[in-house]
C-alpha positions in Angstrom: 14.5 6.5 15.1 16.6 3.1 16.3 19.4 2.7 13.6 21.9 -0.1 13.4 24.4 -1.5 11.3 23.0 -2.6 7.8 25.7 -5.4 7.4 24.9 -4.9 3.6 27.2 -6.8 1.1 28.9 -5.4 -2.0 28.4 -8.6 -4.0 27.3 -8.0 -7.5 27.8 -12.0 -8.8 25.4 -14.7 -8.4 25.6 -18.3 -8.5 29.2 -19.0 -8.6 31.8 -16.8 -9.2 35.4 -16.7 -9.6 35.6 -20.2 -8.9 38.4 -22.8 -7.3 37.2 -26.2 -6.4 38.7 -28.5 -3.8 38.4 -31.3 -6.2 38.2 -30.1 -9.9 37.1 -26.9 -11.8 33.9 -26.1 -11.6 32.6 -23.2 -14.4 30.3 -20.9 -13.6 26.3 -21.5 -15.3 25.3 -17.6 -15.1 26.9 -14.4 -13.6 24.3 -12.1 -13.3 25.7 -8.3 -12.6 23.5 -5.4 -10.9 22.1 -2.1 -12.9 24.0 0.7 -11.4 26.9 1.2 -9.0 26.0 1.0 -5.3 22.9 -1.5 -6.0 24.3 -4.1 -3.7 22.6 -6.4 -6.1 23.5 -10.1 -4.9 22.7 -8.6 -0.9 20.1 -11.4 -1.1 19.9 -14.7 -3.5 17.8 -17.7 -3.0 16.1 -20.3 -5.2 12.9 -19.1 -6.8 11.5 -22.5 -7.5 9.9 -23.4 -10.5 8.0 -20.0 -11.3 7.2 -20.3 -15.1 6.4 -23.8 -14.5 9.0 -25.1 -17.1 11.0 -27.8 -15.6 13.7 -25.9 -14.4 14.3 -24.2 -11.1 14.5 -20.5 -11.1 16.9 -17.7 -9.1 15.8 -14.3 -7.5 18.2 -11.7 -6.7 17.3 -8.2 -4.2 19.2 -5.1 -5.5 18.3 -3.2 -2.2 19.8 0.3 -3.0 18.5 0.4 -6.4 17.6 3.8 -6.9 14.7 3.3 -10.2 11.5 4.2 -7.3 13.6 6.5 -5.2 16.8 6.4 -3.4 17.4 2.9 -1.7 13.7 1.9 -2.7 15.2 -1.5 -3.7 14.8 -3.8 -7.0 14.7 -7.9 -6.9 15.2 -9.7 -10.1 13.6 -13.2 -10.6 15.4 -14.8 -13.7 15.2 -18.2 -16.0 16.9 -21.4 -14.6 16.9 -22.5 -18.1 18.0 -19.4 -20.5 19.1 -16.9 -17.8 16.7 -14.4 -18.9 15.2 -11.9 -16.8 11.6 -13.2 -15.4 10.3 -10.6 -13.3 11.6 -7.3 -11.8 9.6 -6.0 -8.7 10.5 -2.7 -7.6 10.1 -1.1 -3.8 6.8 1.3 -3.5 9.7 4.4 -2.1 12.9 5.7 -1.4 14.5 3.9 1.8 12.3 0.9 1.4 15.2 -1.4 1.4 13.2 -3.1 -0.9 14.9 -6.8 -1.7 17.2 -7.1 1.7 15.2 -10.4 1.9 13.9 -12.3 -1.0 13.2 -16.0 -1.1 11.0 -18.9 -3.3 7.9 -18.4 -1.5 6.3 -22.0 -2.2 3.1 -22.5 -4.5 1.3 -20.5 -2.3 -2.0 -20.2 -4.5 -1.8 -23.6 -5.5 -2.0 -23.1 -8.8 1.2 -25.1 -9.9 3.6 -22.6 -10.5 6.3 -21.8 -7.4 5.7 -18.0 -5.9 8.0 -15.3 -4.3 8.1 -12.9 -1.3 10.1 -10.3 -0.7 10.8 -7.8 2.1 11.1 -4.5 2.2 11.9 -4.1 6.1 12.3 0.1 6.2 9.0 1.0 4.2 6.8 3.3 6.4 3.1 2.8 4.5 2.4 1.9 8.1 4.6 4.1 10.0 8.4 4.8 10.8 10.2 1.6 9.7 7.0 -0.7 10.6 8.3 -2.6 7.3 6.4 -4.9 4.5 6.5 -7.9 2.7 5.3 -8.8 -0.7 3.9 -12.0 -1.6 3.8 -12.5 -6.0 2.4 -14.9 -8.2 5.2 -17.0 -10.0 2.5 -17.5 -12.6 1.6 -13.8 -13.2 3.9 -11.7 -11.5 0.8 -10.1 -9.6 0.8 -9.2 -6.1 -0.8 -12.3 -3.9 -0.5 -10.7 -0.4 0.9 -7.8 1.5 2.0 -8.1 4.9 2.5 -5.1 7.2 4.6 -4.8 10.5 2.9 -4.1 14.0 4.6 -1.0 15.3 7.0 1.9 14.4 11.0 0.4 13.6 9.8 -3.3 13.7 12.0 -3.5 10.8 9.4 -6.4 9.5 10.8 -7.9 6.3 14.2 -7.7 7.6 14.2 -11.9 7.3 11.7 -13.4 4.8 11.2 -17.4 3.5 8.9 -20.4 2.9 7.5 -22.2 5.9 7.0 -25.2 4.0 2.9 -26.3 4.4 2.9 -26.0 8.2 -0.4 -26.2 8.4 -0.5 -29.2 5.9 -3.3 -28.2 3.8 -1.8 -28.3 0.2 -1.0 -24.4 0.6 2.6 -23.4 1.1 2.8 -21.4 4.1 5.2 -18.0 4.8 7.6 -16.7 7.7 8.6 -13.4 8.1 11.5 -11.9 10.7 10.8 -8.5 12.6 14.2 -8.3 14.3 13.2 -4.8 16.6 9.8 -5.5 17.3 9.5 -4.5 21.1 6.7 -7.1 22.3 9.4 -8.7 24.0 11.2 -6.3 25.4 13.2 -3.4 23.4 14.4 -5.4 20.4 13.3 -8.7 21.3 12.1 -9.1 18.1 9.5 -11.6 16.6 8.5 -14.0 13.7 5.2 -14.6 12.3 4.1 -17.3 10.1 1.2 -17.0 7.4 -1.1 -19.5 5.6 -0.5 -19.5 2.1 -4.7 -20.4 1.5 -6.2 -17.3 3.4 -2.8 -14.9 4.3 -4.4 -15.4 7.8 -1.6 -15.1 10.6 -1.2 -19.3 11.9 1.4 -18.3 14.6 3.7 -15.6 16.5 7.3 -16.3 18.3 8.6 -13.7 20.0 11.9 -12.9 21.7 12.9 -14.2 24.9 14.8 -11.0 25.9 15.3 -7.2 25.3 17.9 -7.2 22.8 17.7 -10.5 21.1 17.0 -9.2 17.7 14.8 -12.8 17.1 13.9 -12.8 13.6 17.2 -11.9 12.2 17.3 -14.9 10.5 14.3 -17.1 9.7 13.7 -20.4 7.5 11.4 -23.3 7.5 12.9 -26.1 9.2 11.8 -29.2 7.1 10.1 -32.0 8.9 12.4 -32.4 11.9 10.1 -34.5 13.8 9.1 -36.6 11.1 5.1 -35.5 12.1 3.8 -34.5 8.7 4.1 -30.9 9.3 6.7 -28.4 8.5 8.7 -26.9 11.2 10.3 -23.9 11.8 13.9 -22.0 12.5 14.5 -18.7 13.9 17.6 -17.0 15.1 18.3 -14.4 18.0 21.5 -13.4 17.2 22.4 -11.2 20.7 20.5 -14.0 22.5 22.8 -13.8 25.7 21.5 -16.9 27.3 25.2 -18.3 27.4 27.1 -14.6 27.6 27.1 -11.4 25.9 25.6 -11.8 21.8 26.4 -15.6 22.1 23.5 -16.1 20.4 20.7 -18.4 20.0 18.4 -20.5 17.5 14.5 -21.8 18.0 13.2 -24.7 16.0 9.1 -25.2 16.9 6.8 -27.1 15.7 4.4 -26.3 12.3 1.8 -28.9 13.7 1.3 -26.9 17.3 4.0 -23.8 18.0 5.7 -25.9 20.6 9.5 -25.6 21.1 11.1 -28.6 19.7 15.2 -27.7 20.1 16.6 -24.8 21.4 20.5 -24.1 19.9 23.0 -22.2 21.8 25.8 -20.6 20.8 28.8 -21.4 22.7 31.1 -18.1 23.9 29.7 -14.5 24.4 29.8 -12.1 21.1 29.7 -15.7 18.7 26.0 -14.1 17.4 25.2 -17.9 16.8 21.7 -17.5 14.7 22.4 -14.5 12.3 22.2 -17.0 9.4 19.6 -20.3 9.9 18.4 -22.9 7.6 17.3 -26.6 6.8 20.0 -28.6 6.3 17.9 -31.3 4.5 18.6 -35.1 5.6 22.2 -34.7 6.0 22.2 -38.1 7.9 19.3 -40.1 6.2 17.6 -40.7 9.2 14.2 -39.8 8.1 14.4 -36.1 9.8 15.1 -33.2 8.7 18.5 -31.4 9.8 19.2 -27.9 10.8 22.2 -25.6 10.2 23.1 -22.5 12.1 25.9 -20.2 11.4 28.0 -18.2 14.3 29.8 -15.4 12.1 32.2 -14.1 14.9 32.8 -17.4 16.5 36.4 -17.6 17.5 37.8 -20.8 17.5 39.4 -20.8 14.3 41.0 -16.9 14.8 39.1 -14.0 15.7 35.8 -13.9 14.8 36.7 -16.8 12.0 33.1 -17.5 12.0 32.1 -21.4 12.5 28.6 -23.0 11.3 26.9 -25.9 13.1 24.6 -28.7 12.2 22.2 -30.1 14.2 20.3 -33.8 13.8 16.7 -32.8 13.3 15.8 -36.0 15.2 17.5 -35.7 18.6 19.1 -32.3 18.3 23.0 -33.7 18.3 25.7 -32.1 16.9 26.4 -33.4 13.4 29.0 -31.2 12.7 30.9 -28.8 13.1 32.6 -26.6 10.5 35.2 -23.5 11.0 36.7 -20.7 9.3 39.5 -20.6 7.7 41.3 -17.5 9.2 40.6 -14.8 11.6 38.2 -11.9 10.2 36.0 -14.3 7.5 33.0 -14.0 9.0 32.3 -17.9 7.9 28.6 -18.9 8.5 27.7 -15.2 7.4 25.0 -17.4 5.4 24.3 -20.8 5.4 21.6 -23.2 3.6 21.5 -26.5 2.6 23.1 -27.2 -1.1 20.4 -29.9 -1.8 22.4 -33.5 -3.8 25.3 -32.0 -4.9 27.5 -35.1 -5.2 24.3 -37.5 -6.5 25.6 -39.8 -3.1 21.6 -40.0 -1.8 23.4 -37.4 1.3 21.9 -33.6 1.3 25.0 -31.7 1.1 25.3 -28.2 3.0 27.0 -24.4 1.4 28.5 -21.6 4.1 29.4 -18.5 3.1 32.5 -16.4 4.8 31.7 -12.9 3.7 35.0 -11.3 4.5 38.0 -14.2 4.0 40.4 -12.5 2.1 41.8 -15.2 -0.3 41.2 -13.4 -3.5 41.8 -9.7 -1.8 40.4 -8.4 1.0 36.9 -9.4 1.8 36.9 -10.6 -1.4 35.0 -13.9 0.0 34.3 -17.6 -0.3 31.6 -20.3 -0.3 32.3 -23.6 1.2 30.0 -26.9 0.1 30.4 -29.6 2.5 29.6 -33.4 1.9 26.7 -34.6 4.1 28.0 -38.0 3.9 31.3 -37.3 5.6 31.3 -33.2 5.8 34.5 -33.6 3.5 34.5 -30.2 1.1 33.5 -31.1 -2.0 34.3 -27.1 -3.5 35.1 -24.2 -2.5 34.5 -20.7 -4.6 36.4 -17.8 -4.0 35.2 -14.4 -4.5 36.7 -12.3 -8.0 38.1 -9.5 -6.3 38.7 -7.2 -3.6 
């Protein structure tokens, strides 16, 4: 069986946590805290949407080495933007399912006005060794919609799981899912599949350029980066060597056809530029959406400081650059776009450096940056070592 690194995280807060701001204080709206030691609850976090359909946006958490269905079968926790209370809790079918190392709002998917979920759990073998599934559930129910299955033995698919936006532009949400060691390519080229949300019917695969690429570590829809009407897509190949050794790589394509529409670079060998990818919203207000990609061992700012890039949806320029703070923080670990934080009309952007050390070691920070200007607008520190 192929093994590798599971680059799990022993975060147990959500939302904000021990907090410092570069401007004011900023108190923390819910801290939700995992069932049992060794959980890794917090591993993965995203916006649920709108699930009960009450006016306020909702959180889900995956607990991937929750042990209530077996060891490491996995737990991921939907809960109430509005009262904090638990929502949902969907639980991994067996032990090593990894169930929850990718959770994400997975549109309305059904159409039926309430926001759904997926979920991957990228080591369950209903298909085979490691072939890996995904879980599709109804925001309004909590039933199962869909289950997706990898291709092959260690595809690992599930490892990456989010929205695709409607890339088909039919009303119904659409899906993405990352299989990082899928071997179509070439031993761990990887690949990404998107889904329709109407029928669960597959509407496109990428697949790795190379042996090795692991493309579909890191998936996300795009936004509207050619301003077409139809959602687009990023993927990232984080040992992508195009440019050197693991420097790293990240494909945008189109939702209307499959076409290429940028291809991203990372700049040195070993940067893994793509393990973290996401819309950046309309960070310049051009009418496009924006991209950003985050390069964890990047070493401009100190030894694997970690930098995160954004891109202009429109012409694929630079819009910025951002850099870790000190060698070792593994900024860009995550990135997404942090919606209007500041109310200035400007989508605003969040990076996470896993392993900065400013509260302990690998304690951890988050960094929200001003679309506007990319000024830091706050900065929260992890609450302990």
């Amino acid at each position: 069986m192929k093994l590798s690194h599971l680059s799990f995280s022993l975060s147990i807060i959500l939302i904000i946590v021990a907090v410092s701001s570069a401007h004011s204080q900023c108190p923390p709206v819910y801290i939700f805290t995992g069932e049992a030691a060794g959980d890794f609850f917090g591993r993965s976090v995203a916006s649920a949407g709108d699930v009960d359909n009450d006016g306020f946006d909702d959180l889900i958490v995956g607990a991937p080495l929750n042990n209530a269905a077996g060891s490491n079968a996995g737990r991921a926790y939907v809960f109430s933007g509005q009262t904090g209370d638990t929502i949902y809790i969907f639980t991994g079918e067996a032990g090593n399912d990894f169930f929850g190392r990718s959770v994400a709002s997975a549109g309305d998917v059904n159409n039926d006005g309430f926001d759904d979920l997926i979920v991957g759990a990228f080591r369950n073998d209903a298909g085979g060794d490691g072939f890996g599934r995904v879980y599709v559930f109804s925001g309004q129910t909590g039933d199962t919609i869909y289950t997706f299955a990898g291709e092959t033995a260690v595809d690992w698919f599930g490892f990456s799981v989010a929205s695709a936006g409607d890339v088909d532009n039919d009303g119904f949400d659409d899906l993405i899912v990352g299989a990082r060691r899928n071997d179509a390519g070439g031993e761990d080229a990887g690949r990404a599949y998107v889904f329709s949300g109407q029928t669960g019917d597959t509407i496109y695969v990428f697949t790795g350029e190379a042996a090795g690429d692991h493309f579909g570590i890191s998936v996300a829809s795009a936004g509207d980066v050619d301003n077409d009407g139809f959602d687009d897509l990023i993927v990232g190949a984080f040992t992508n060597s195009a440019a050197g050794i693991a420097a790293g790589r990240a494909y945008v394509f189109s939702g209307q056809t499959g076409d290429t529409i940028h291809v991203f670079t990372g700049e040195a060998a070993e940067d893994i530029f793509g393990f973290s990818v996401a819309s950046a919203g309309d960070v310049n207000k051009d009418g496009f959406a924006d991209l950003i990609v985050g390069a964890r061992n990047n070493g401009a700012g100190g030894t694997r400081a970690g930098r995160a890039y954004v891109f202009s949806g429109q012409t694929g320029d630079t819009l910025y650059v951002f850099t870790g703070e000190t060698a070792e923080d593994g900024f860009g670990f995550s990135v997404a776009s942090a919606g209007d934080v500041n109310n200035d009309g400007f989508d605003d952007l969040i990076v996470g450096a896993r392993y900065n050390d400013a509260g302990g070691f690998n304690t951890g920070r988050a960094y929200v940056f001003s679309g506007l200007n990319g000024d830091t607008i706050y900065v929260f520190t992890g609450e302990a070592a």
